[in-house]
PyMOL Python script that loads the backbone (N, CA, C, O; Angstrom):
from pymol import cmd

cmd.read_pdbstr("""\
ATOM      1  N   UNK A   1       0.853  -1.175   0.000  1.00  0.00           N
ATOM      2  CA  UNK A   1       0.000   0.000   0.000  1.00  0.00           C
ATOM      3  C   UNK A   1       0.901   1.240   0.000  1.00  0.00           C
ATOM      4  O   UNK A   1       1.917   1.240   0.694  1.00  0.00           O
ATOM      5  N   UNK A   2       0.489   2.543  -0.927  1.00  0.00           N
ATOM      6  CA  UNK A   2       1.854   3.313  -1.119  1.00  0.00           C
ATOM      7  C   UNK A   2       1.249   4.117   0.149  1.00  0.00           C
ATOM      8  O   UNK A   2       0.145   3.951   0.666  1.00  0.00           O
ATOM      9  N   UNK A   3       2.373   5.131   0.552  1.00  0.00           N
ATOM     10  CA  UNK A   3       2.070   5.795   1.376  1.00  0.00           C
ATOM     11  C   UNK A   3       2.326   7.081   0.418  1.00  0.00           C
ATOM     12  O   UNK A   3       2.875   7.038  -0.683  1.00  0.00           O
ATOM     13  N   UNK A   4       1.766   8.337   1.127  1.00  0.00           N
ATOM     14  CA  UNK A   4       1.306   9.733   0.414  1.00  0.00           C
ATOM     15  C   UNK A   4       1.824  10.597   1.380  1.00  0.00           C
ATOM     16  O   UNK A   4       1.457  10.387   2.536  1.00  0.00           O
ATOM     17  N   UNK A   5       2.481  11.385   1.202  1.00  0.00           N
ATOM     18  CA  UNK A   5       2.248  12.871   2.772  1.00  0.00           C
ATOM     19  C   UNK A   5       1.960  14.078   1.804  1.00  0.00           C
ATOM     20  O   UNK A   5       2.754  14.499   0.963  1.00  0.00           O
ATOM     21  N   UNK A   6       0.857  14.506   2.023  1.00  0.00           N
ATOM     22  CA  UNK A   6       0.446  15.824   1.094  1.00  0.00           C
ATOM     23  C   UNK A   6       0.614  17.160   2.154  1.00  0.00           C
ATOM     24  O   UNK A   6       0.789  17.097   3.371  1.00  0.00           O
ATOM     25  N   UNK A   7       0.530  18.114   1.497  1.00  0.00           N
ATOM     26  CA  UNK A   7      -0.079  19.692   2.424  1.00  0.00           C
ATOM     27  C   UNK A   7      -1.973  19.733   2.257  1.00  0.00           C
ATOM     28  O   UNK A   7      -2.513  19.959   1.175  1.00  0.00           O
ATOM     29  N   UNK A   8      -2.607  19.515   3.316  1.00  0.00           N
ATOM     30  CA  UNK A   8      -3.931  19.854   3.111  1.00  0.00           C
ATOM     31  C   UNK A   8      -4.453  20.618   4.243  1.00  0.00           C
ATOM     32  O   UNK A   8      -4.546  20.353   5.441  1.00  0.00           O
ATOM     33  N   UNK A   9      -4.815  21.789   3.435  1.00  0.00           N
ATOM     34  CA  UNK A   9      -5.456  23.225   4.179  1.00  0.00           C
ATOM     35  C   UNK A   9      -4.112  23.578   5.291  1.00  0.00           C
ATOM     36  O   UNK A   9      -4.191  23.850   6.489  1.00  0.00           O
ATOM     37  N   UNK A  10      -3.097  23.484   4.574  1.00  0.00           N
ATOM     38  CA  UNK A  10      -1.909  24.369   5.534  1.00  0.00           C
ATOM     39  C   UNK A  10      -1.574  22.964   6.920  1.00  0.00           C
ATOM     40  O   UNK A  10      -1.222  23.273   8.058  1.00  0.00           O
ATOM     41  N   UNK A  11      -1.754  21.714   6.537  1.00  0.00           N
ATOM     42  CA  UNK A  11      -0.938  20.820   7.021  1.00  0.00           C
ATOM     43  C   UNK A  11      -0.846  19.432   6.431  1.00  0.00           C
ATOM     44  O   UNK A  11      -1.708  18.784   5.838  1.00  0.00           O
ATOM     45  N   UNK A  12       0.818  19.031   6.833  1.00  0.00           N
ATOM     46  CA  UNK A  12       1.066  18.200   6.407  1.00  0.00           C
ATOM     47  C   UNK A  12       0.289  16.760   6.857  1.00  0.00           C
ATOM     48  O   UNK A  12      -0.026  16.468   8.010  1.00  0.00           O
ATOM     49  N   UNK A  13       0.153  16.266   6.131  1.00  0.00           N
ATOM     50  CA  UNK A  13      -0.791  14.848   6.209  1.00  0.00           C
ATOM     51  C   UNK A  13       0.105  13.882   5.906  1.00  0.00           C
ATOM     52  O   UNK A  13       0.579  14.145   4.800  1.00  0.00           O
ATOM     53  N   UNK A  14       0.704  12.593   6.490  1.00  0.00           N
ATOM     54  CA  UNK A  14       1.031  11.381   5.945  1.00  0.00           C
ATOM     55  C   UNK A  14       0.341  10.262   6.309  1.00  0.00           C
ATOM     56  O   UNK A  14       0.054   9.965   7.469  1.00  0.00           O
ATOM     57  N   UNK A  15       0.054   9.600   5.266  1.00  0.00           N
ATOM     58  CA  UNK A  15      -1.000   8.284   5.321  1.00  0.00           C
ATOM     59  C   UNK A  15      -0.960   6.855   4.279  1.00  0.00           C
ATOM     60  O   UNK A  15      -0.206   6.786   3.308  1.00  0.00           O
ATOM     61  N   UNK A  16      -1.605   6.111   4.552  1.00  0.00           N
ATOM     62  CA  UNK A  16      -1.202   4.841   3.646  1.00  0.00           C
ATOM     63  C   UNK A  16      -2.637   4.492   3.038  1.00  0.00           C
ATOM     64  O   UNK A  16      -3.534   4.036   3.747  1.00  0.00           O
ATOM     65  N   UNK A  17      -2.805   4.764   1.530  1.00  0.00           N
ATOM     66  CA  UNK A  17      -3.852   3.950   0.720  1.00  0.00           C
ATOM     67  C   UNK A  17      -4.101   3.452  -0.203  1.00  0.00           C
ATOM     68  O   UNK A  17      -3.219   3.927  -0.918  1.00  0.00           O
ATOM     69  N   UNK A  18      -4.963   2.449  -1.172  1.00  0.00           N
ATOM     70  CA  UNK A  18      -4.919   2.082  -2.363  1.00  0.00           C
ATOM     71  C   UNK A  18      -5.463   3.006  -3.043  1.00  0.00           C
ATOM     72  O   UNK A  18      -6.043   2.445  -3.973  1.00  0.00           O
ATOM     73  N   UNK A  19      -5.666   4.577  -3.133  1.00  0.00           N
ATOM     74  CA  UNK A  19      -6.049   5.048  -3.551  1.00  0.00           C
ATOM     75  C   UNK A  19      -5.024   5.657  -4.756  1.00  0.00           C
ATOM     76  O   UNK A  19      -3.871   5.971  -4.462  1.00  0.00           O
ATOM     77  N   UNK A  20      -5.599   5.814  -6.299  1.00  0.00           N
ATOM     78  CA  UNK A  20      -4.570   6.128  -6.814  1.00  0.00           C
ATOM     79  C   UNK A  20      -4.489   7.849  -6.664  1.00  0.00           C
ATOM     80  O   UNK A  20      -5.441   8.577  -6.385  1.00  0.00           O
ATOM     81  N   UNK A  21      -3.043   8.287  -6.939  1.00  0.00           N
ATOM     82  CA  UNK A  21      -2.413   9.762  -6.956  1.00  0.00           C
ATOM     83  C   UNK A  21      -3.538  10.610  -7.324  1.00  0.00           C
ATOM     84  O   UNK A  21      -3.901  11.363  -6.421  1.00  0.00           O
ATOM     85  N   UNK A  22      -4.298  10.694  -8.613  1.00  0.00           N
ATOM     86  CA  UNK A  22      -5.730  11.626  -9.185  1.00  0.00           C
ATOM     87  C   UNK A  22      -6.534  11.355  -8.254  1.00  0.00           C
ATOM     88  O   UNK A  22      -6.868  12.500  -7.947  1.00  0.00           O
ATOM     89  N   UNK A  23      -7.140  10.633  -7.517  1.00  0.00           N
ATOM     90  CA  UNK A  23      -8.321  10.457  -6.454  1.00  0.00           C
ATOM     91  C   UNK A  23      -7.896  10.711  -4.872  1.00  0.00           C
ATOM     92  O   UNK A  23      -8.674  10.701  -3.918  1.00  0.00           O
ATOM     93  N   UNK A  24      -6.765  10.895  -4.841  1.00  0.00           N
ATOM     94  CA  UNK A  24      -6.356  11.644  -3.883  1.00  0.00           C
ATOM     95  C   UNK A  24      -6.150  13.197  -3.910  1.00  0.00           C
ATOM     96  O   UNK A  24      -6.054  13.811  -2.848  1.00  0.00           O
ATOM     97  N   UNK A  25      -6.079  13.868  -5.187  1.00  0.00           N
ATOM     98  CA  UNK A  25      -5.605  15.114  -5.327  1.00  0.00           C
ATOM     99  C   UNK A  25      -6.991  15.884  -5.625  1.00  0.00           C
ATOM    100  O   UNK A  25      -7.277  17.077  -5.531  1.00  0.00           O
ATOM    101  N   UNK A  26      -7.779  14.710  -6.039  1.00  0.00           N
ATOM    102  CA  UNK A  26      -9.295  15.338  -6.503  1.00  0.00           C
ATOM    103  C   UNK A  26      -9.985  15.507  -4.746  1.00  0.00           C
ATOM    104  O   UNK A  26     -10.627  16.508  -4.428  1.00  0.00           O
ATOM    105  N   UNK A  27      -9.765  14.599  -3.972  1.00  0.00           N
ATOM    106  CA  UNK A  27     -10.346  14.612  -2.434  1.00  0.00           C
ATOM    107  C   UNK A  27      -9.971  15.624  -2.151  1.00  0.00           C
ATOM    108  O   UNK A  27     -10.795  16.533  -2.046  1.00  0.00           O
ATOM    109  N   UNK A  28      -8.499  15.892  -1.901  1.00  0.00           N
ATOM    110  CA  UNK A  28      -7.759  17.050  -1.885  1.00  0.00           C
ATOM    111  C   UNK A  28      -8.709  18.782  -2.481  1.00  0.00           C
ATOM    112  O   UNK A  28      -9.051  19.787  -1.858  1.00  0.00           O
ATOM    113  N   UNK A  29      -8.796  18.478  -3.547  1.00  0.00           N
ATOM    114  CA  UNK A  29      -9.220  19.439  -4.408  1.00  0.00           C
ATOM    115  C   UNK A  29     -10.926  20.137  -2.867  1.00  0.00           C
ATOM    116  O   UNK A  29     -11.141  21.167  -2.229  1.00  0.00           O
ATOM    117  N   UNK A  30     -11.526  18.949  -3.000  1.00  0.00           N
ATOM    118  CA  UNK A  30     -13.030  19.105  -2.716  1.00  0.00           C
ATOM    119  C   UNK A  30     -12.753  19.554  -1.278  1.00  0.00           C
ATOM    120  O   UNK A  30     -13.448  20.501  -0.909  1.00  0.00           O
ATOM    121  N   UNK A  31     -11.912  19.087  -0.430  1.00  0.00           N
ATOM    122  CA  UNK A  31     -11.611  19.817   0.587  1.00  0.00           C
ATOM    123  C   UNK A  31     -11.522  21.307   0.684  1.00  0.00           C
ATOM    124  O   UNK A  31     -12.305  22.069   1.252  1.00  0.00           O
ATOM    125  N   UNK A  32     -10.344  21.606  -0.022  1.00  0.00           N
ATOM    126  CA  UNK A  32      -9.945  22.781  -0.283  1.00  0.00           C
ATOM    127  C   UNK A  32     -10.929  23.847  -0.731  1.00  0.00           C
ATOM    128  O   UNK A  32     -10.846  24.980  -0.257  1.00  0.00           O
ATOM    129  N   UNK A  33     -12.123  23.440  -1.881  1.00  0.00           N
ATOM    130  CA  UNK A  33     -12.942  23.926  -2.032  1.00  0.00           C
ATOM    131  C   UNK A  33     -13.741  24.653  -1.271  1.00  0.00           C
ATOM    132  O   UNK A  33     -14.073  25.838  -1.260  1.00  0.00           O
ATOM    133  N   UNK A  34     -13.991  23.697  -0.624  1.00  0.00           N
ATOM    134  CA  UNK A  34     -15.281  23.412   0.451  1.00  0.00           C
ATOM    135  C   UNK A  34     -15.070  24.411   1.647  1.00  0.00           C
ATOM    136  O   UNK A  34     -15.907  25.225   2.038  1.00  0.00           O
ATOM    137  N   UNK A  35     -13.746  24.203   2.190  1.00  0.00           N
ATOM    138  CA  UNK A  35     -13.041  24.890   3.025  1.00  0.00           C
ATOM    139  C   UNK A  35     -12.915  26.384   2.016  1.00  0.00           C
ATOM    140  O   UNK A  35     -13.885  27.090   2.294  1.00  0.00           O
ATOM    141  N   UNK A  36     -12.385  26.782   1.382  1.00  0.00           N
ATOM    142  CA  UNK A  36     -12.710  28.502   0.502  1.00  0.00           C
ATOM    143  C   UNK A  36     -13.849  28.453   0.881  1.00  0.00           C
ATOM    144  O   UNK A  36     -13.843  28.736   2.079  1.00  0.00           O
ATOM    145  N   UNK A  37     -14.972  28.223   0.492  1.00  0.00           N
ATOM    146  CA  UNK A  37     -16.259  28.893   0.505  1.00  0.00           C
ATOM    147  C   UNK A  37     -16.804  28.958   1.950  1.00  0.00           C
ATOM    148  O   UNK A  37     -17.465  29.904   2.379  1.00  0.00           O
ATOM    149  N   UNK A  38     -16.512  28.023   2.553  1.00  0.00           N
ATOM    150  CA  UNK A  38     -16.675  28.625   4.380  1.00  0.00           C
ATOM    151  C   UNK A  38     -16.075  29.479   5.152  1.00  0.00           C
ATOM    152  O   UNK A  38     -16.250  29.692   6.351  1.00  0.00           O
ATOM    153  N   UNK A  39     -15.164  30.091   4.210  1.00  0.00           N
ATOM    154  CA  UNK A  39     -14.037  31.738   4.988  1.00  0.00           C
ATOM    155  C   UNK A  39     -14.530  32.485   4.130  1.00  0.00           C
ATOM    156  O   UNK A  39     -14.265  33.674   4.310  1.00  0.00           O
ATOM    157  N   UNK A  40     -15.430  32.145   2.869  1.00  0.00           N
ATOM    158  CA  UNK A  40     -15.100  33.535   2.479  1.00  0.00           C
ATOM    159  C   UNK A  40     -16.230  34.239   2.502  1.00  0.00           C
ATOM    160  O   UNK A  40     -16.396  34.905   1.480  1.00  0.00           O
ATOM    161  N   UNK A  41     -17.513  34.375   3.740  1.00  0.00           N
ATOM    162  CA  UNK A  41     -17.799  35.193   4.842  1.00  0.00           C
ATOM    163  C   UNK A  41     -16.911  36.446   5.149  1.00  0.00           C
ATOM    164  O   UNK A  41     -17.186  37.628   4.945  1.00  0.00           O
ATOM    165  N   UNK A  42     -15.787  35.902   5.684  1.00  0.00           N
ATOM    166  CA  UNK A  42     -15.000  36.882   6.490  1.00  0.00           C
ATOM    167  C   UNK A  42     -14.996  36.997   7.809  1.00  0.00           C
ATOM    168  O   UNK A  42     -14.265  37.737   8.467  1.00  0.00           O
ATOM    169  N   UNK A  43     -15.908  36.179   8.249  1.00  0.00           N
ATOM    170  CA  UNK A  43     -16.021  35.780   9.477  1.00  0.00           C
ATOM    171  C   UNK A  43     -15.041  35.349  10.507  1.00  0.00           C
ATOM    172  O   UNK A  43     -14.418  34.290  10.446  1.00  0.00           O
ATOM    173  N   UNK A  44     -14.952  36.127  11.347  1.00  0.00           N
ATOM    174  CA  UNK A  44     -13.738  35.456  12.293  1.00  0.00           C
ATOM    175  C   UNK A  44     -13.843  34.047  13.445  1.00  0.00           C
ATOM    176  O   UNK A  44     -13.849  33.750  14.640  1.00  0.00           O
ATOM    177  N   UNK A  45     -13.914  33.486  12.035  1.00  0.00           N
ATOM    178  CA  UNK A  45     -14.023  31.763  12.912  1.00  0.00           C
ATOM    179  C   UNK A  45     -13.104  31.241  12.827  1.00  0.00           C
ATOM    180  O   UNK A  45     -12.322  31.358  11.883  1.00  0.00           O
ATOM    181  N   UNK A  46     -12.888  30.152  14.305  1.00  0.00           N
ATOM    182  CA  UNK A  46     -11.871  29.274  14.816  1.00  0.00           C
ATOM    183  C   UNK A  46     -11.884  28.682  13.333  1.00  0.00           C
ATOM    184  O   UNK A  46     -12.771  28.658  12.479  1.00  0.00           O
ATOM    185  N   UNK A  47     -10.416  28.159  13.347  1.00  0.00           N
ATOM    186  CA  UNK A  47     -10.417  26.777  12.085  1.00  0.00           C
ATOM    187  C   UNK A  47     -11.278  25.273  12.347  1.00  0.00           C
ATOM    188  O   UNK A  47     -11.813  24.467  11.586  1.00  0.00           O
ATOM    189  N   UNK A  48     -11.112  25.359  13.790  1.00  0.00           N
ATOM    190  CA  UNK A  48     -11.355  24.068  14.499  1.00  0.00           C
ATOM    191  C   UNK A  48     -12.920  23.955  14.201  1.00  0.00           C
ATOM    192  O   UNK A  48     -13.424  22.833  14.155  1.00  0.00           O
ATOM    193  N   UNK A  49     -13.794  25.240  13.974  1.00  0.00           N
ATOM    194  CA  UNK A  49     -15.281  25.361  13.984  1.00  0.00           C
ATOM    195  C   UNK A  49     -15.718  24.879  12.258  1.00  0.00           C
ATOM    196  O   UNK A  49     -16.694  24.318  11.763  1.00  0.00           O
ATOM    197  N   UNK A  50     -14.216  25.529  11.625  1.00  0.00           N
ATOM    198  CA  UNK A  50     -14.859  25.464   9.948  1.00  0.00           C
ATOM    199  C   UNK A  50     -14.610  24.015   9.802  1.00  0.00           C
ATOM    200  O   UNK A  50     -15.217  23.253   9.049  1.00  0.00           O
ATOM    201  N   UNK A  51     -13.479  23.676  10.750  1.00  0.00           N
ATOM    202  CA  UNK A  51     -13.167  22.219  10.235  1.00  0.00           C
ATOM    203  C   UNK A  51     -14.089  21.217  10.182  1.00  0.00           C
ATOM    204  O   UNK A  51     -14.349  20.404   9.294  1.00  0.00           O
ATOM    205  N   UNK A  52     -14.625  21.432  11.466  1.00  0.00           N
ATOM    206  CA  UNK A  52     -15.931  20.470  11.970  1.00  0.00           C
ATOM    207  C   UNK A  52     -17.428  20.958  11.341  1.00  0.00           C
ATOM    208  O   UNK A  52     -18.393  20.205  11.476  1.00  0.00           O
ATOM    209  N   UNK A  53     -17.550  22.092  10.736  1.00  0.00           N
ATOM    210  CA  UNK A  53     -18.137  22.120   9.392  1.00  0.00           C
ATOM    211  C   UNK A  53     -17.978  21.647   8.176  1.00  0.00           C
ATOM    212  O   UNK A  53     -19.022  21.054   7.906  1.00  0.00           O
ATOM    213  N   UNK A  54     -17.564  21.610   7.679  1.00  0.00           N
ATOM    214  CA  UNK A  54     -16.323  20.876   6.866  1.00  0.00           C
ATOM    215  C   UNK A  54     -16.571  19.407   6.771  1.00  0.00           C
ATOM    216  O   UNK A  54     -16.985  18.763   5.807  1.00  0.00           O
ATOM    217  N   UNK A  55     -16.240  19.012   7.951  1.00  0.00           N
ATOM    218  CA  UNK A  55     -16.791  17.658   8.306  1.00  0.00           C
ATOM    219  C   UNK A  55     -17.922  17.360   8.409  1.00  0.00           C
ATOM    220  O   UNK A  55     -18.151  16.212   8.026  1.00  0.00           O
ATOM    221  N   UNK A  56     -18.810  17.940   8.792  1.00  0.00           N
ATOM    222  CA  UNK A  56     -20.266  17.644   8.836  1.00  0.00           C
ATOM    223  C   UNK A  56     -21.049  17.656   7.471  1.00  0.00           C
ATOM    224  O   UNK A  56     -21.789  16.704   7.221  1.00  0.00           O
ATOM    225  N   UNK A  57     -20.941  18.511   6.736  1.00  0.00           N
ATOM    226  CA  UNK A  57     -21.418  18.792   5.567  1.00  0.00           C
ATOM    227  C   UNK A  57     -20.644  17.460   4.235  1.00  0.00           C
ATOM    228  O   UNK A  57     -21.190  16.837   3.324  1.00  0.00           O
ATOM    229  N   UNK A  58     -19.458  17.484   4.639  1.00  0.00           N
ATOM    230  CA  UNK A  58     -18.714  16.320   3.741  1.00  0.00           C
ATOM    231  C   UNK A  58     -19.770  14.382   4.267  1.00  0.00           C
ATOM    232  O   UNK A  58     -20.050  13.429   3.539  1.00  0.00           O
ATOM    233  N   UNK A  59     -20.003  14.589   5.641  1.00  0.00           N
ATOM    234  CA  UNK A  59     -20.311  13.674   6.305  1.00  0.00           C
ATOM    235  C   UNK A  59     -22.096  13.782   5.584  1.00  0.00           C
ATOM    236  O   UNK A  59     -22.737  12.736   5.487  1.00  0.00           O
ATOM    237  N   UNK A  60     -22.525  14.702   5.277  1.00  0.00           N
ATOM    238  CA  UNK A  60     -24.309  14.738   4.646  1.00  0.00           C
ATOM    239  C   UNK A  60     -24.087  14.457   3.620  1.00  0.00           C
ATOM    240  O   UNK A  60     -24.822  13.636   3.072  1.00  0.00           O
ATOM    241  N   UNK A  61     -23.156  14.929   3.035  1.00  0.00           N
ATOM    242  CA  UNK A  61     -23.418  14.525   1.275  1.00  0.00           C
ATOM    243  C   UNK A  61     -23.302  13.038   1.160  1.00  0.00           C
ATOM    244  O   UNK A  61     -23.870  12.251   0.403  1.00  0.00           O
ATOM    245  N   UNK A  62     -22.178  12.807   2.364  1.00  0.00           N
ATOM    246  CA  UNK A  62     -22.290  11.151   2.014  1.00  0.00           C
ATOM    247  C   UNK A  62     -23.465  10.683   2.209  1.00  0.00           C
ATOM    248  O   UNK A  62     -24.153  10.359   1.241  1.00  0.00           O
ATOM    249  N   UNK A  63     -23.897  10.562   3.414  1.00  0.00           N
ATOM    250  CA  UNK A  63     -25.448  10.111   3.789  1.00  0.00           C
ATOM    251  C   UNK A  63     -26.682  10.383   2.354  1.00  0.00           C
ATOM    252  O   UNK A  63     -27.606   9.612   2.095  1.00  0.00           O
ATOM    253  N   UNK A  64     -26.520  11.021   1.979  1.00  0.00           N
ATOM    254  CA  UNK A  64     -27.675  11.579   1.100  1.00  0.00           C
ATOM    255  C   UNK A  64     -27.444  10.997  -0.161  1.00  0.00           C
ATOM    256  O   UNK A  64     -28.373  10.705  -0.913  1.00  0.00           O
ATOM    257  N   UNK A  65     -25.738  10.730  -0.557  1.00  0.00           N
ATOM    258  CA  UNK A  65     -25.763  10.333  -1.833  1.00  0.00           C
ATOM    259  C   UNK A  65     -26.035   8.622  -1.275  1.00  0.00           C
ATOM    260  O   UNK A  65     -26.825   7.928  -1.914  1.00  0.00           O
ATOM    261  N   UNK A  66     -25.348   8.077  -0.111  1.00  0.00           N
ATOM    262  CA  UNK A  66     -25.753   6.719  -0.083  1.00  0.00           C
ATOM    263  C   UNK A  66     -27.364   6.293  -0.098  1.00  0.00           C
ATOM    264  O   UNK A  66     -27.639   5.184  -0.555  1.00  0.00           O
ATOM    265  N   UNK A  67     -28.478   7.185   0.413  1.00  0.00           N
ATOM    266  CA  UNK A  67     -29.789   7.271   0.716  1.00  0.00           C
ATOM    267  C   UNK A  67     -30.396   7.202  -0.730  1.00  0.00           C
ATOM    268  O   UNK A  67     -31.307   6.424  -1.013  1.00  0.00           O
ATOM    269  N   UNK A  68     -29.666   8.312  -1.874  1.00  0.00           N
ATOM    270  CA  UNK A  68     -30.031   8.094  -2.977  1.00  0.00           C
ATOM    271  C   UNK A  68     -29.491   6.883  -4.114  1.00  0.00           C
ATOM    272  O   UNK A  68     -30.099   6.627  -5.154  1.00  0.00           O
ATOM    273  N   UNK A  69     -28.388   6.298  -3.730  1.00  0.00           N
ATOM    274  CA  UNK A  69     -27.860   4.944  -4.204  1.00  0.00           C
ATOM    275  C   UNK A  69     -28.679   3.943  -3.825  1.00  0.00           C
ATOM    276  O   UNK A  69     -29.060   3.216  -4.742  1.00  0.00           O
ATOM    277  N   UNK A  70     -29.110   3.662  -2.593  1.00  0.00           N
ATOM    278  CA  UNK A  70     -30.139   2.626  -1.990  1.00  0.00           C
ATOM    279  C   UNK A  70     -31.272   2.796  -2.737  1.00  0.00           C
ATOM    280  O   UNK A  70     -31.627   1.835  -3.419  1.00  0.00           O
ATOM    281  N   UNK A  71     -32.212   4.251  -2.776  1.00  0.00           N
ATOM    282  CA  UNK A  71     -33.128   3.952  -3.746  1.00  0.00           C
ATOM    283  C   UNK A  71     -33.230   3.859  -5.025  1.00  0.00           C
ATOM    284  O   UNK A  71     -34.280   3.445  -5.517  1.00  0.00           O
ATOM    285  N   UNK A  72     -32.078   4.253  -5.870  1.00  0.00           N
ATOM    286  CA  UNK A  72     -32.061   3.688  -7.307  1.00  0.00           C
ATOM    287  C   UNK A  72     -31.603   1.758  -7.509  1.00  0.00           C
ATOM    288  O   UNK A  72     -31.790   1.026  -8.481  1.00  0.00           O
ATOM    289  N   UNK A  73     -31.019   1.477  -6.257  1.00  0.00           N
ATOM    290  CA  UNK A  73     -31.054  -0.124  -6.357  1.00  0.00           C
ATOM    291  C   UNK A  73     -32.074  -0.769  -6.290  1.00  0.00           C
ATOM    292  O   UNK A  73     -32.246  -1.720  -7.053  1.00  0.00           O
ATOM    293  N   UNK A  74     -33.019  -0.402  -5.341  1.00  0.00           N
ATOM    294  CA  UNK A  74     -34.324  -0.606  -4.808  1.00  0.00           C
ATOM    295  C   UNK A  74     -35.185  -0.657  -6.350  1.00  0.00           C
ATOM    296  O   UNK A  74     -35.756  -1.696  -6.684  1.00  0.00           O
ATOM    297  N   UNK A  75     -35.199   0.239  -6.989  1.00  0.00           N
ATOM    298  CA  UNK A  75     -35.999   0.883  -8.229  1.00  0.00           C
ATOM    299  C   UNK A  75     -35.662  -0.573  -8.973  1.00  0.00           C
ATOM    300  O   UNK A  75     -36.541  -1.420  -9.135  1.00  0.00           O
ATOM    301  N   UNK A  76     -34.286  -0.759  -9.404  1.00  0.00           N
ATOM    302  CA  UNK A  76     -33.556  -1.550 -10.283  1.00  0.00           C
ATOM    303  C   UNK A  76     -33.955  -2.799 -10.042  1.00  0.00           C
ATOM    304  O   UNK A  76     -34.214  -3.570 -10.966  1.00  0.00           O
ATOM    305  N   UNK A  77     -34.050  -3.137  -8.772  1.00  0.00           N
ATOM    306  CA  UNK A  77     -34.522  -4.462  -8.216  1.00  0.00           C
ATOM    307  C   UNK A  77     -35.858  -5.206  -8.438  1.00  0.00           C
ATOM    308  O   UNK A  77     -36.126  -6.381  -8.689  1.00  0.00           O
ATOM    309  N   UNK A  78     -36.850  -3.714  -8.190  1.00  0.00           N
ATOM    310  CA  UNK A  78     -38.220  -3.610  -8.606  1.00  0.00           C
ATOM    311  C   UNK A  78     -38.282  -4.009 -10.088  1.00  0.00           C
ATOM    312  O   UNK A  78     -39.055  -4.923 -10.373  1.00  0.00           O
ATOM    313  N   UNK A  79     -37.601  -3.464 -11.015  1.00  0.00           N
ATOM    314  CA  UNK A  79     -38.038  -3.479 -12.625  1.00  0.00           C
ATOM    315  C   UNK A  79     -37.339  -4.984 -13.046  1.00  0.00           C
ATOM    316  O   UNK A  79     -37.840  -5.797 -13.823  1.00  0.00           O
ATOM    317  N   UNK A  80     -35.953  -5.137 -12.266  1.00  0.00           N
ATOM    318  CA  UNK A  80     -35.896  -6.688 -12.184  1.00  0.00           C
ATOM    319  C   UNK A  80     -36.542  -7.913 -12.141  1.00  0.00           C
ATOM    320  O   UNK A  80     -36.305  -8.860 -12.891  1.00  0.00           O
ATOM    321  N   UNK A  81     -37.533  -7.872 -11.065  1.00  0.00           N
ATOM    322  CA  UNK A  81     -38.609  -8.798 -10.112  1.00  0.00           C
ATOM    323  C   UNK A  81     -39.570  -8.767 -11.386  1.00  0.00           C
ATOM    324  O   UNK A  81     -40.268  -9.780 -11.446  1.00  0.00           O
ATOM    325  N   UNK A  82     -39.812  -7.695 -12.595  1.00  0.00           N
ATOM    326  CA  UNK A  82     -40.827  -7.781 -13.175  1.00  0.00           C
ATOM    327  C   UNK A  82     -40.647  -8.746 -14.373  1.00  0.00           C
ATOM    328  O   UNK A  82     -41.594  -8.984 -15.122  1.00  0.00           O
TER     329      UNK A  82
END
""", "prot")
cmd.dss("prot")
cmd.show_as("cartoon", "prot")
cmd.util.cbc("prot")
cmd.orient("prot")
């Protein structure tokens, strides 16, 4: 398993995955994103507050896209059975 140490959001990260180099830099990418558009308020918030925003919101999309994967299997299954 290769190991990676990147800079993400102003720290260094080292870690071990099968993930290839583009799907790490694209995660990378969506972070970074995600994180811009929650400063740029101007708001004088802790990092620790955007982070755990950050996290929460990364943590819904998952939920929501898995919620919507379950029901297009469900659908698929249905037109299957027929």
């Amino acid at each position: 398993m290769p190991r990676y140490t990147i800079p993400v959001l102003g720290l260094e990260i080292s870690f071990k995955t099968d993930a290839d180099k583009e799907r790490i830099e694209a995660a990378k990418d969506v972070l970074e994103e995600r994180f811009s558009e929650l400063t740029r308020g101007g708001k004088d918030v802790s990092r620790e507050k955007l982070l755990t925003c950050l996290a929460l919101s990364l943590a819904d999309d998952y939920l929501e896209h898995s919620r919507k994967l379950e029901t297009m299997e469900e659908k698929i299954n249905a037109l299957l059975e027929k």
